[in-house]
Each structure stands twice: as structure tokens, then as C-alpha cells.
PyMOL Python script that loads the backbone (N, CA, C, O; Angstrom):
from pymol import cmd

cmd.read_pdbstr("""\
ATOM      1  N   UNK A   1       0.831  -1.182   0.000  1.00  0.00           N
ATOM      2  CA  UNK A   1       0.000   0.000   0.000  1.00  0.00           C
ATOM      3  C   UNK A   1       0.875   1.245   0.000  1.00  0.00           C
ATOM      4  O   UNK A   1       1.850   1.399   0.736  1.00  0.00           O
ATOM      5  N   UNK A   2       0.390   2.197  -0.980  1.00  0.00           N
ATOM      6  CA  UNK A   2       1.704   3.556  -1.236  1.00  0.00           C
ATOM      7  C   UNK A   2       0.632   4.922  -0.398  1.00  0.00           C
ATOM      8  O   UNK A   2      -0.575   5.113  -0.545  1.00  0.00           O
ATOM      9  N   UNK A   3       1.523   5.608   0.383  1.00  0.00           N
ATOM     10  CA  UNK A   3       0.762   6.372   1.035  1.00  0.00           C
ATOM     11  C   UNK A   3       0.442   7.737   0.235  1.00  0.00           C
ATOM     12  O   UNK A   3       1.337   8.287  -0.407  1.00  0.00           O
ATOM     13  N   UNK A   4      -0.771   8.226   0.293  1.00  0.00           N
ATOM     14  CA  UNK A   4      -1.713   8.893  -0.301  1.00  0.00           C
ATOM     15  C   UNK A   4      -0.822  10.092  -0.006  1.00  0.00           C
ATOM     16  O   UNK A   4      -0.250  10.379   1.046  1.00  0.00           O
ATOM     17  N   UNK A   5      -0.840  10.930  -1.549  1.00  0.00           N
ATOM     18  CA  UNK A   5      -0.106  12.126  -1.348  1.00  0.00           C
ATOM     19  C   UNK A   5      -0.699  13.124  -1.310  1.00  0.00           C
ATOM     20  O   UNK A   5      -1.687  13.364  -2.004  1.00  0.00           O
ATOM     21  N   UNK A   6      -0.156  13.938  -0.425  1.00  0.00           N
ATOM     22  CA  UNK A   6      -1.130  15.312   0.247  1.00  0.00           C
ATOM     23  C   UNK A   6      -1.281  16.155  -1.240  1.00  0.00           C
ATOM     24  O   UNK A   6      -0.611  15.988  -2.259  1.00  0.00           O
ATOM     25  N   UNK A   7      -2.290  17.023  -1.022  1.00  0.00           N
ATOM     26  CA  UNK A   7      -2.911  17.930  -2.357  1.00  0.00           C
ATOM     27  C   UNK A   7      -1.561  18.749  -1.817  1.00  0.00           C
ATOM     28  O   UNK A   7      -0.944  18.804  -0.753  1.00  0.00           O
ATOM     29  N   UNK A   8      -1.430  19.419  -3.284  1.00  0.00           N
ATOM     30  CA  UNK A   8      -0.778  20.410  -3.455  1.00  0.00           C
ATOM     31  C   UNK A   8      -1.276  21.816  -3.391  1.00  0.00           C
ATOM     32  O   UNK A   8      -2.348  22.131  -3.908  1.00  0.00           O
ATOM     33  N   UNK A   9      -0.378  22.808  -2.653  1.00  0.00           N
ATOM     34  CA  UNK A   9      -0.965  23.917  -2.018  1.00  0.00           C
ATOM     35  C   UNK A   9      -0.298  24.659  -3.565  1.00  0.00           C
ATOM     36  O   UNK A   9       0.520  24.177  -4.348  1.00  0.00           O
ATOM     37  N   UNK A  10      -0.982  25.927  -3.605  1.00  0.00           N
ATOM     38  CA  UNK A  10      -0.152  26.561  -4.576  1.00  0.00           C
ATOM     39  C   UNK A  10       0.634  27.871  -3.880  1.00  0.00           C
ATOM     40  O   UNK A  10       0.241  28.241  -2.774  1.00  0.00           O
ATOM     41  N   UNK A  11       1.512  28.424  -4.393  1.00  0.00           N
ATOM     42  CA  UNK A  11       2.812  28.629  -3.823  1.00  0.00           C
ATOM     43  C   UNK A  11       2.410  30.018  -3.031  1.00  0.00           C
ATOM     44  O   UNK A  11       1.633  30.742  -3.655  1.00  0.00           O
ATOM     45  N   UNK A  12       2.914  30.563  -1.512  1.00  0.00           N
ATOM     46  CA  UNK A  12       2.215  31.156  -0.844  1.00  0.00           C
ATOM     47  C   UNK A  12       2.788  32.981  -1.655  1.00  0.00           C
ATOM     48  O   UNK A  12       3.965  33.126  -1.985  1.00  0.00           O
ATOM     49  N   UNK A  13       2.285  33.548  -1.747  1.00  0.00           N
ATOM     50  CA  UNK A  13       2.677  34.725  -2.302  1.00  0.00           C
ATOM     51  C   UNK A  13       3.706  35.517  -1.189  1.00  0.00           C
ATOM     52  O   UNK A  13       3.392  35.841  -0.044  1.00  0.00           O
ATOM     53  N   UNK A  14       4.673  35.677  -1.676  1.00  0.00           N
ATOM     54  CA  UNK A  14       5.622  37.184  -0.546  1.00  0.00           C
ATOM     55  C   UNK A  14       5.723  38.257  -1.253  1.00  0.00           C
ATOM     56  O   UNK A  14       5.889  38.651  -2.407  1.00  0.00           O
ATOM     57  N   UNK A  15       5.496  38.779   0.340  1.00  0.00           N
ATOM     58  CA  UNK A  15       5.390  40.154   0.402  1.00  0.00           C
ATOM     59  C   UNK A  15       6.719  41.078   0.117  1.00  0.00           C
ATOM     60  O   UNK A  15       7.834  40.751   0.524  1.00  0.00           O
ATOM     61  N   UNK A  16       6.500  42.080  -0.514  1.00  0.00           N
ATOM     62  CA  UNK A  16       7.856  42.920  -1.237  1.00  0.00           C
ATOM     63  C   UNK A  16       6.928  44.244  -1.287  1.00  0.00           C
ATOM     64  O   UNK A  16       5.715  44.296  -1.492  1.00  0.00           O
ATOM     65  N   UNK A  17       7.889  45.362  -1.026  1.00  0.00           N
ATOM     66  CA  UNK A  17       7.924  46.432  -0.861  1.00  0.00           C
ATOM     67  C   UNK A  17       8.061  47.503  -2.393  1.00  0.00           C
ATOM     68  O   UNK A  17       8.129  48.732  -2.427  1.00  0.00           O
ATOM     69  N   UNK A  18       8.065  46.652  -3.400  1.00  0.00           N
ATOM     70  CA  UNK A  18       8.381  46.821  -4.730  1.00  0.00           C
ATOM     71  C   UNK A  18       7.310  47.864  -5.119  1.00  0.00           C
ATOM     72  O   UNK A  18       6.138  47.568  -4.889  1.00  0.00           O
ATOM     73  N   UNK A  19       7.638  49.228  -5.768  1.00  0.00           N
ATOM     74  CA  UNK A  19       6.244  50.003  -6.499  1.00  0.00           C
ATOM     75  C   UNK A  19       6.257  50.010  -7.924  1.00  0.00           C
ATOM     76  O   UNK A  19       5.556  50.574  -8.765  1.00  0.00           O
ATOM     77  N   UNK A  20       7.201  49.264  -7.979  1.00  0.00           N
ATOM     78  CA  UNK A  20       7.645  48.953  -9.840  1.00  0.00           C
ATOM     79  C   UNK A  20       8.135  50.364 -10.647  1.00  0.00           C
ATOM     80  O   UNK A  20       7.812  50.682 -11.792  1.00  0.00           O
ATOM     81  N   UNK A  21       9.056  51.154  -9.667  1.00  0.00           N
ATOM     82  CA  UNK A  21       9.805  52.238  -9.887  1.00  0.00           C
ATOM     83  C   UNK A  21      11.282  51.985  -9.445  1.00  0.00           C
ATOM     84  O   UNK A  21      11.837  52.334  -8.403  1.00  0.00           O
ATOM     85  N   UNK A  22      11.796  51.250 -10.564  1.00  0.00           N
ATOM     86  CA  UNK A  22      12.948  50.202 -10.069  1.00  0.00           C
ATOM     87  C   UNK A  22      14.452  51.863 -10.586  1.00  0.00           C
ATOM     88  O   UNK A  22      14.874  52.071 -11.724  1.00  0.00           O
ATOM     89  N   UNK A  23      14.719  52.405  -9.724  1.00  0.00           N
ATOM     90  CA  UNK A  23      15.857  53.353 -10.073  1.00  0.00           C
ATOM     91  C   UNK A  23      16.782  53.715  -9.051  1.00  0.00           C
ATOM     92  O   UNK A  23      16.685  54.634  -8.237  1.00  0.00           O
ATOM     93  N   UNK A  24      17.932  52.655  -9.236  1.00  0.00           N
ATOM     94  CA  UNK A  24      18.968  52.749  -7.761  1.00  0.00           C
ATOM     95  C   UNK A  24      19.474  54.470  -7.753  1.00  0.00           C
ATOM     96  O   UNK A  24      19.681  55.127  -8.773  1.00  0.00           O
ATOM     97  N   UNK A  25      19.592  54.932  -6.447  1.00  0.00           N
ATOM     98  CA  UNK A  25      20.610  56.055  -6.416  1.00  0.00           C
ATOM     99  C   UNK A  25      21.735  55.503  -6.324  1.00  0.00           C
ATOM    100  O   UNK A  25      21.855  54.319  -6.009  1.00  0.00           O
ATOM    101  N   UNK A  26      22.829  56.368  -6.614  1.00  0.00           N
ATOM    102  CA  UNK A  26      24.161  56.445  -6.921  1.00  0.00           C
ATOM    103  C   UNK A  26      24.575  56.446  -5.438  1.00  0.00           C
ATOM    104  O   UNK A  26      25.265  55.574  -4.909  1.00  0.00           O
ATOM    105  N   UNK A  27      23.896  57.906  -4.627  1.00  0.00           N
ATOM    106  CA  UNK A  27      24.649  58.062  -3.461  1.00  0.00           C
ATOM    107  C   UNK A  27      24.883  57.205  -2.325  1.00  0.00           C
ATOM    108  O   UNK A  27      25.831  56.775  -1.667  1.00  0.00           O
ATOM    109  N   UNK A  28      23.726  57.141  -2.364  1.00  0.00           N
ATOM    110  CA  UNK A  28      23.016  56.030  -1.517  1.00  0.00           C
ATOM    111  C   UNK A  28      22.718  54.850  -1.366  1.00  0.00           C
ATOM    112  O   UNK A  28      22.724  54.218  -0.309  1.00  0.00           O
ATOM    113  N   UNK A  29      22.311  54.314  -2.910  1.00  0.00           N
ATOM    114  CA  UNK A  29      22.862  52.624  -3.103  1.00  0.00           C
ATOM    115  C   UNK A  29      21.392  52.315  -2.929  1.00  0.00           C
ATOM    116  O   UNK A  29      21.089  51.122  -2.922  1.00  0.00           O
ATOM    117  N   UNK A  30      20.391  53.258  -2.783  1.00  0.00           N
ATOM    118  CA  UNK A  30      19.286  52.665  -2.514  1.00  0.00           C
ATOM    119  C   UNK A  30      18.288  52.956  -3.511  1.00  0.00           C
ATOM    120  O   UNK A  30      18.207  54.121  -3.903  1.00  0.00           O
ATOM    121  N   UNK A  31      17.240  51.772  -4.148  1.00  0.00           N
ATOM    122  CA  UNK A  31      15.931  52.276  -4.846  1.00  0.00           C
ATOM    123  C   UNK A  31      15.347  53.186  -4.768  1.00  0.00           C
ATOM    124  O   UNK A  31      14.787  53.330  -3.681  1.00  0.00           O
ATOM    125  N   UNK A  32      15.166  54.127  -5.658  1.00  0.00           N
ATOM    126  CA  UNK A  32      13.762  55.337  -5.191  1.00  0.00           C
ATOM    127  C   UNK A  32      12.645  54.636  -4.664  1.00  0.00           C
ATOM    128  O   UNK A  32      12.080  54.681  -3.572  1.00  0.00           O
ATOM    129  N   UNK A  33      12.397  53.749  -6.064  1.00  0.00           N
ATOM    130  CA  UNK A  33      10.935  53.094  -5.520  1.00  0.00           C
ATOM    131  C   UNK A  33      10.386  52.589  -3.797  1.00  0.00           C
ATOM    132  O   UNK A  33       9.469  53.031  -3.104  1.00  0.00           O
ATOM    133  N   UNK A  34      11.125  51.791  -3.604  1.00  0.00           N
ATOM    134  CA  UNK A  34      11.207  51.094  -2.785  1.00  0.00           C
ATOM    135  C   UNK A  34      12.304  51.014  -1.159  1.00  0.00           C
ATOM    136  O   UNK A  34      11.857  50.788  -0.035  1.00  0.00           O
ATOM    137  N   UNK A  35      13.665  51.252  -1.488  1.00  0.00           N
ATOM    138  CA  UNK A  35      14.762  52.056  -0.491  1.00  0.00           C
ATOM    139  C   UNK A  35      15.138  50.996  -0.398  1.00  0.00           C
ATOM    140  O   UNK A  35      15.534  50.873   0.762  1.00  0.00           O
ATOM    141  N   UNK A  36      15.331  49.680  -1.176  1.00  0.00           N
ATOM    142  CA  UNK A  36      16.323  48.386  -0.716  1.00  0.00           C
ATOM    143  C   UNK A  36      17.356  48.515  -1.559  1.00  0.00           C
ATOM    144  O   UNK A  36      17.348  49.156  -2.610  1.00  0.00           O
ATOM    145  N   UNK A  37      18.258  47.898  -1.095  1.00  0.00           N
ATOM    146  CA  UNK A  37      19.246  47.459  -1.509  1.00  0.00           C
ATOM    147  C   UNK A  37      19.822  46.466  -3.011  1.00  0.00           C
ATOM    148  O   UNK A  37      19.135  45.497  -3.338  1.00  0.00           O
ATOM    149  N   UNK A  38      20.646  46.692  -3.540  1.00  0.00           N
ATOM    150  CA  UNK A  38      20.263  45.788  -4.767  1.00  0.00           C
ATOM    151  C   UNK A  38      20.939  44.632  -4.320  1.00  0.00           C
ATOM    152  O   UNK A  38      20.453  43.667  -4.910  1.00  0.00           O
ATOM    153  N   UNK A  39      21.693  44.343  -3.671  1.00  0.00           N
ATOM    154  CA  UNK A  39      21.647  43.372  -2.732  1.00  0.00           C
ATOM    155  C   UNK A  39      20.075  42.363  -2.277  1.00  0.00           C
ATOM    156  O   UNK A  39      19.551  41.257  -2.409  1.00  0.00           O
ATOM    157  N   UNK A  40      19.914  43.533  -1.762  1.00  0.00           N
ATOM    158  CA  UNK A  40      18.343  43.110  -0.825  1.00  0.00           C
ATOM    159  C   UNK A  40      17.161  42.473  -2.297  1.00  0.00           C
ATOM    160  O   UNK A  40      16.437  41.483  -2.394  1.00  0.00           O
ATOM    161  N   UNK A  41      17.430  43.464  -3.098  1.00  0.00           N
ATOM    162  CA  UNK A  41      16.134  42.968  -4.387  1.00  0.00           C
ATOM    163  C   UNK A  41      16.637  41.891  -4.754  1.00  0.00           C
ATOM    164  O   UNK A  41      15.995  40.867  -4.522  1.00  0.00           O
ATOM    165  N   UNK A  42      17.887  41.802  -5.412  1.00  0.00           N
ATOM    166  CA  UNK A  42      18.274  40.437  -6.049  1.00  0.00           C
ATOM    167  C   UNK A  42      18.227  39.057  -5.093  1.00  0.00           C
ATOM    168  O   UNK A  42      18.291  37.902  -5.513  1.00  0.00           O
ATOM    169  N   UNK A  43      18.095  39.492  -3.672  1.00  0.00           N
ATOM    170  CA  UNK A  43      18.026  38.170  -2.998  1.00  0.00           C
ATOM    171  C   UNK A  43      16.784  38.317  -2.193  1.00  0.00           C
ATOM    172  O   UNK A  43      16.625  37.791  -1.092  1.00  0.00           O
ATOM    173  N   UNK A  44      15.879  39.091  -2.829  1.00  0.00           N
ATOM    174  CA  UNK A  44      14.306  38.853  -1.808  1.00  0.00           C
ATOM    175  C   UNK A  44      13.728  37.652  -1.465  1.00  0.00           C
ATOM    176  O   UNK A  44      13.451  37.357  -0.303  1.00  0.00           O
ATOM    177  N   UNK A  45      13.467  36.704  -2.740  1.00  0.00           N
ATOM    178  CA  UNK A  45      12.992  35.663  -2.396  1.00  0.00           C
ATOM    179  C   UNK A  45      13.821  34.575  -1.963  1.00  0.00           C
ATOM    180  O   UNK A  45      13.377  33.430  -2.053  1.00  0.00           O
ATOM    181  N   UNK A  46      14.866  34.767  -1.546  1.00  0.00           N
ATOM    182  CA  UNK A  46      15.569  33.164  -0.777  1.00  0.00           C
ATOM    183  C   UNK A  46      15.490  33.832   0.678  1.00  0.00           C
ATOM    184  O   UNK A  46      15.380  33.051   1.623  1.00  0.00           O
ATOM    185  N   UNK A  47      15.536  35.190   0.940  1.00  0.00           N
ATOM    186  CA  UNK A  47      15.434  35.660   2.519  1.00  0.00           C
ATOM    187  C   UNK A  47      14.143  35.012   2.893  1.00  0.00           C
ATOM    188  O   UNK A  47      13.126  34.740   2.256  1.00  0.00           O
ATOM    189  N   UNK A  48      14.498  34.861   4.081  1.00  0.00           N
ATOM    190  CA  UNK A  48      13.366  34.127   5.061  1.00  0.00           C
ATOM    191  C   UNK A  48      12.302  34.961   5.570  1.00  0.00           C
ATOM    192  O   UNK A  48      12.637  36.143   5.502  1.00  0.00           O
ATOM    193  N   UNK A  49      11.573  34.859   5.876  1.00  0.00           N
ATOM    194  CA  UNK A  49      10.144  35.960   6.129  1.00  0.00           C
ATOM    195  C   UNK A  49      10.323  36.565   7.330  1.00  0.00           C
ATOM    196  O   UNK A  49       9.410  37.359   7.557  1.00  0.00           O
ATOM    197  N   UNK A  50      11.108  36.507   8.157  1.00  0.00           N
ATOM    198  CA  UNK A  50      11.813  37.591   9.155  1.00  0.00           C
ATOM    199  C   UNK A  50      12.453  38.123   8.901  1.00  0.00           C
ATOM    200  O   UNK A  50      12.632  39.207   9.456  1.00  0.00           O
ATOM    201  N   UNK A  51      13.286  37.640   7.780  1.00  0.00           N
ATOM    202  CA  UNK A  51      14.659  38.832   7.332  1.00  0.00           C
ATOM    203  C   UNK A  51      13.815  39.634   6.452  1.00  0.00           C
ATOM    204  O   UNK A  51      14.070  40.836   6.372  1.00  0.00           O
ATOM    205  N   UNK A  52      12.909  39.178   5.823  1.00  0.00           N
ATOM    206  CA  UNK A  52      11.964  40.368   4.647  1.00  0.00           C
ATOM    207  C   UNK A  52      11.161  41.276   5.576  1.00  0.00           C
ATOM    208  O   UNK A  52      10.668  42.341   5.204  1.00  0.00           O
ATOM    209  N   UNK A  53      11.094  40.931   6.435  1.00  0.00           N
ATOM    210  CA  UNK A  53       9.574  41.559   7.462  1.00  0.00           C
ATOM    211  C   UNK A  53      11.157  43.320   8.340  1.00  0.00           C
ATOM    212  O   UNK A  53      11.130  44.543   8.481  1.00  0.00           O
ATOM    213  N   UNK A  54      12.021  42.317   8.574  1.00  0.00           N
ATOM    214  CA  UNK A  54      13.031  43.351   9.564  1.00  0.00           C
ATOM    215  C   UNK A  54      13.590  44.534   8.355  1.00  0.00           C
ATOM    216  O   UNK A  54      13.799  45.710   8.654  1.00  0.00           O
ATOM    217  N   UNK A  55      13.737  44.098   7.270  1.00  0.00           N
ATOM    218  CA  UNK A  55      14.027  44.876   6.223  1.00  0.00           C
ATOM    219  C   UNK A  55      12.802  46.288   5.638  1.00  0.00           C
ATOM    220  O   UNK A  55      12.880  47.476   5.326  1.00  0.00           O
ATOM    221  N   UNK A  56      11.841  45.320   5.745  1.00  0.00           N
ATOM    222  CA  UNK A  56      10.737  46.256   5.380  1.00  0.00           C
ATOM    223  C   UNK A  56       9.917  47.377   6.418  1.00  0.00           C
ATOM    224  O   UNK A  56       9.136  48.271   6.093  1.00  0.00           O
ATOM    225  N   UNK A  57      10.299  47.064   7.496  1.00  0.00           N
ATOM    226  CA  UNK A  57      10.305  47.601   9.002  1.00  0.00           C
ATOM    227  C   UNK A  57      11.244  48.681   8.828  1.00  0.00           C
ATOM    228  O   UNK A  57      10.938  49.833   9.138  1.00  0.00           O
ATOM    229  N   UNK A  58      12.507  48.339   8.290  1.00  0.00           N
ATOM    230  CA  UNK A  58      13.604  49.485   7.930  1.00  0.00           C
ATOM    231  C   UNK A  58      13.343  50.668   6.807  1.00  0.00           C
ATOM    232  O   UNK A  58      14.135  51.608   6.865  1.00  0.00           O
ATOM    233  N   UNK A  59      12.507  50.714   5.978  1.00  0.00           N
ATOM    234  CA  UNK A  59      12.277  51.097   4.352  1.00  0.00           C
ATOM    235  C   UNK A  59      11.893  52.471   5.148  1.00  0.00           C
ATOM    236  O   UNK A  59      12.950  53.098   5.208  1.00  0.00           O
ATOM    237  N   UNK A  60      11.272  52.924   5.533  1.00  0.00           N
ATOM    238  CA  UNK A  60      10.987  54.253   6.071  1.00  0.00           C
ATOM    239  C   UNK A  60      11.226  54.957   6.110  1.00  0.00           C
ATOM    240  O   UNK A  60      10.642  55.950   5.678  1.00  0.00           O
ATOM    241  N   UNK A  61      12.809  54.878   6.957  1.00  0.00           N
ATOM    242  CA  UNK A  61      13.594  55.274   7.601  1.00  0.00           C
ATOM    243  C   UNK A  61      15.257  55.902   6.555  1.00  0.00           C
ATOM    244  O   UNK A  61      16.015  56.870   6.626  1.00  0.00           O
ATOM    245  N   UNK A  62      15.131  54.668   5.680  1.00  0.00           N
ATOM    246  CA  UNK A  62      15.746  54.841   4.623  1.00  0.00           C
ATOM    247  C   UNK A  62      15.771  56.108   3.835  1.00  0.00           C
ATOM    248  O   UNK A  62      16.739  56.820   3.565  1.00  0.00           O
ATOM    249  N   UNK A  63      14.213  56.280   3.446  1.00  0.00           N
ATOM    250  CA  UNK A  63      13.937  57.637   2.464  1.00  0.00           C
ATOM    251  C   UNK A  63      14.504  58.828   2.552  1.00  0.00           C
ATOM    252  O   UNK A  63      14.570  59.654   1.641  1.00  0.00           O
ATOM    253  N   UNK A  64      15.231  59.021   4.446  1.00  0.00           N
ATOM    254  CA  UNK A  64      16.059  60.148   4.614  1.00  0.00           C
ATOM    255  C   UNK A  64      16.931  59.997   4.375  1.00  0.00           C
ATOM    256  O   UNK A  64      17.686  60.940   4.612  1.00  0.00           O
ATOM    257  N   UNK A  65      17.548  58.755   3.736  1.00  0.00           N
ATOM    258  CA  UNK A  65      19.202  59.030   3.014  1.00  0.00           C
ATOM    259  C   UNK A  65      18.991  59.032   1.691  1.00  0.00           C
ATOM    260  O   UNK A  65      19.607  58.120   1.138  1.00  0.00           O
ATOM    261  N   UNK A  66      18.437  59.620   1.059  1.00  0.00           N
ATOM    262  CA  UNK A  66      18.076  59.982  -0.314  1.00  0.00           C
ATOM    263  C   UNK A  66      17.907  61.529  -0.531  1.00  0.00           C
ATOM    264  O   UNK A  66      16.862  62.062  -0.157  1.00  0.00           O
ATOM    265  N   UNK A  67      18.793  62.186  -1.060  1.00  0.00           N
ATOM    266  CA  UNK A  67      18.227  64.071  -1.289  1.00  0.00           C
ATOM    267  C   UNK A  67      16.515  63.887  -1.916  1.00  0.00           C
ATOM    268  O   UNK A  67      16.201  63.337  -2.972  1.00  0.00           O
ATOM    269  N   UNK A  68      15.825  64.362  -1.168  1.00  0.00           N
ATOM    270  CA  UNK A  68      14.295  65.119  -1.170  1.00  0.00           C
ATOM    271  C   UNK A  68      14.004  65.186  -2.995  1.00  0.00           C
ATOM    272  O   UNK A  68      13.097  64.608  -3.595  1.00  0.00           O
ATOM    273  N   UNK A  69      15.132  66.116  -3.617  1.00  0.00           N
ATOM    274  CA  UNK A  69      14.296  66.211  -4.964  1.00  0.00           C
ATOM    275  C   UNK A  69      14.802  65.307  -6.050  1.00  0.00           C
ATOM    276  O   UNK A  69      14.930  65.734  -7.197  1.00  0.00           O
ATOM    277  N   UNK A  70      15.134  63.894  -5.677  1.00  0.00           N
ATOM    278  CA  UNK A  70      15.645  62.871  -6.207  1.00  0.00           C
ATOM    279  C   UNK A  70      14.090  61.937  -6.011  1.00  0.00           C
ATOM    280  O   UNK A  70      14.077  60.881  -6.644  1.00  0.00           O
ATOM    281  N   UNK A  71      13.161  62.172  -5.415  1.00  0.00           N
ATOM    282  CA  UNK A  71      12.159  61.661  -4.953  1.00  0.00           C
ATOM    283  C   UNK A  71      11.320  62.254  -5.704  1.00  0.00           C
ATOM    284  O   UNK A  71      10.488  61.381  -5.948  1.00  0.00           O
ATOM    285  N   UNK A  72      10.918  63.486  -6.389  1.00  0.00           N
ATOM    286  CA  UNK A  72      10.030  63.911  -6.990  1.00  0.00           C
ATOM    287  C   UNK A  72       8.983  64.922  -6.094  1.00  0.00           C
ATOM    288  O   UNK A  72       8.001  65.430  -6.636  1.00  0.00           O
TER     289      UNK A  72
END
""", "prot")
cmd.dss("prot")
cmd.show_as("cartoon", "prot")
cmd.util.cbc("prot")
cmd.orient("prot")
């Protein structure tokens, strides 16, 4: 007897901070759109959902290392 295989879930969606205004600053190293890292974008989805959650907790805070009329 072969044991009955569980249904398949379909894949859980993560959460990203993305506004699809993908334009690193120079000074700062950080997205307009968004304030991550290109570091941080290129490895969003293998980070674990605490490291995405502590990052996105950070994005805020970020926007003040960006000059004001680089923001629009």
C-alpha cells in the first residue's frame, strides 16, 4: 500500500515592498521606488520571512538618506 499524497498547495505569495519604480541612487545605493538594496532585491525571495519583514520595518527610515528632490 503507497501512502496517499497530500494535495498540493499553490505557492504562498511574498510580500515585497516593490512600487515597480525600479531606479537605484548612486549616493546612496538605494531604490527610489522602494529604499532596498540591490543586494536586498536580487536576494528577496531566498530571505526568510523575518529577514523580509526586519528589512521592510527598515524602508521608512531609509527615504532620509536619499536628497528630497531625487524623490520627486
Amino acid at each position: 500500500m503507497s501512502a496517499a499524497t497530500p494535495p498540493r498547495r499553490p505557492p504562498q505569495a511574498i510580500a515585497t515592498p516593490c512600487v515597480m519604480v525600479c531606479a537605484v541612487d548612486g549616493e546612496s545605493g538605494l531604490c527610489l521606488g522602494c529604499f532596498r538594496t540591490l543586494k536586498e532585491i536580487a536576494g528577496w525571495r531566498a530571505l526568510g520571512e523575518d529577514e523580509r519583514t526586519r528589512i521592510m520595518a527598515e524602508l521608512p527610515a531609509r527615504r532620509d538618506r536619499i536628497d528630497p528632490a531625487k524623490l520627486g
